[in-house]
Legacy VTK file of the C-alpha trace (Angstrom):
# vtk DataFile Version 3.0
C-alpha trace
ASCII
DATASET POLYDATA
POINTS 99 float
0.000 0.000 0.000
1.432 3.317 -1.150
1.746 5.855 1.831
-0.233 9.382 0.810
1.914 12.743 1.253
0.434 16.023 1.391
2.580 18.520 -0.357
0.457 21.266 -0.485
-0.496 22.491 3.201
-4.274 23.783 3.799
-3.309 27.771 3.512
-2.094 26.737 -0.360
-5.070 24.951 -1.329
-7.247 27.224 -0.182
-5.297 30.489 -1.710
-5.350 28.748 -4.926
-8.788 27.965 -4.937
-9.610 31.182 -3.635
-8.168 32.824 -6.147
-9.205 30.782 -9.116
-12.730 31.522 -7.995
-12.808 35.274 -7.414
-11.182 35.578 -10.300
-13.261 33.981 -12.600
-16.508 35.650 -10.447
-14.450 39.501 -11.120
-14.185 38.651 -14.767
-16.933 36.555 -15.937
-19.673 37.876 -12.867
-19.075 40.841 -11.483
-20.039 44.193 -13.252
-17.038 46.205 -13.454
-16.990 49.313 -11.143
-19.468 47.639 -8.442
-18.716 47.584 -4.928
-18.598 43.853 -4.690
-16.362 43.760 -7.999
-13.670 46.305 -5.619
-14.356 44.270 -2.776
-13.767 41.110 -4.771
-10.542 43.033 -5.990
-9.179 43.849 -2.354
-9.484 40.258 -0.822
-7.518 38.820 -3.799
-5.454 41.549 -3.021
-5.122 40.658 0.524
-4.748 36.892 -0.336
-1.399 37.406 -2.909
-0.173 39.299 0.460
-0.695 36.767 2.482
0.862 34.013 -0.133
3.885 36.015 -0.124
4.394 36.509 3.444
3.292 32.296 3.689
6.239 32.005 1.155
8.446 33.114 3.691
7.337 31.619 6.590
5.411 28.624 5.785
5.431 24.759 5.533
8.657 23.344 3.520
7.105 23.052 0.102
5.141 26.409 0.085
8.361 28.499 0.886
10.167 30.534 -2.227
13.438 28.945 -1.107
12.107 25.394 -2.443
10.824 27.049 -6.024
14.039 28.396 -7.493
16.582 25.389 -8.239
20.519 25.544 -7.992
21.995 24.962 -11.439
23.723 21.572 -10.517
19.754 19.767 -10.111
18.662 21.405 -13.045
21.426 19.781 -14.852
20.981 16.405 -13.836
17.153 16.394 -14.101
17.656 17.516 -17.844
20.381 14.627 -18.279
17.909 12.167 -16.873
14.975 13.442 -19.138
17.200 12.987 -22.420
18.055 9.168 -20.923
14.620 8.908 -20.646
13.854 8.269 -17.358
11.751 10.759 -15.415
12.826 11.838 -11.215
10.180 12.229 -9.926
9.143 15.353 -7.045
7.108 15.908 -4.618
6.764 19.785 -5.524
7.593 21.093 -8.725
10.322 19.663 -10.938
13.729 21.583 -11.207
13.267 22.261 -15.009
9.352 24.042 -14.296
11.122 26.835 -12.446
14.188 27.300 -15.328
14.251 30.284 -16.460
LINES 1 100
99 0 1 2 3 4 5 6 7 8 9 10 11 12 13 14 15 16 17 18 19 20 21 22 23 24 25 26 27 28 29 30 31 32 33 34 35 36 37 38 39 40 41 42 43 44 45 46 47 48 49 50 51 52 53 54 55 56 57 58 59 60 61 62 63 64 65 66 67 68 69 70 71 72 73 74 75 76 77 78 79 80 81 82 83 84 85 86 87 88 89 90 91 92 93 94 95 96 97 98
């Protein structure tokens, strides 16, 4: 039996769904220039605040420090893609953050 790992704490999933969805109401809902479409505005607003201060301070996979890799793992992740074997991660790959 496989053992189940959370990567994502609760304060990620719910940013990212939060935003997802008040975005899509702001565009697709909202009329533009309402006081719930500015209100909409400010949480999301408040919420990419909050990410970024998470990304300092949070759980080991939600912090920027894990994001960005050093040179040397993007390397040898791209040498094992081209022997065609895939690493696997249980964030994001080194070769989705390359710039």
């Amino acid at each position: 039996m496989s053992k189940s790992v959370r990567v994502w704490d609760p304060f990620i999933r719910l940013f990212h769904w939060s935003t997802a969805g008040l975005f899509l109401a702001n565009y697709a809902l909202l009329e533009e220039g309402s006081r719930l479409h500015r209100y909409v505005g400010y949480t999301l607003i408040g919420l990419v605040l909050a990410r970024i201060i998470w990304g300092f301070i949070g759980s080991h996979y939600a912090r920027f420090s894990s994001f960005v890799p050093a040179p040397a793992s993007l390397k040898r992740y791209l040498l094992a893609l081209a022997q065609g074997q895939h690493p696997y991660y249980l964030s994001h790959n080194p070769l989705r953050w390359a710039p």
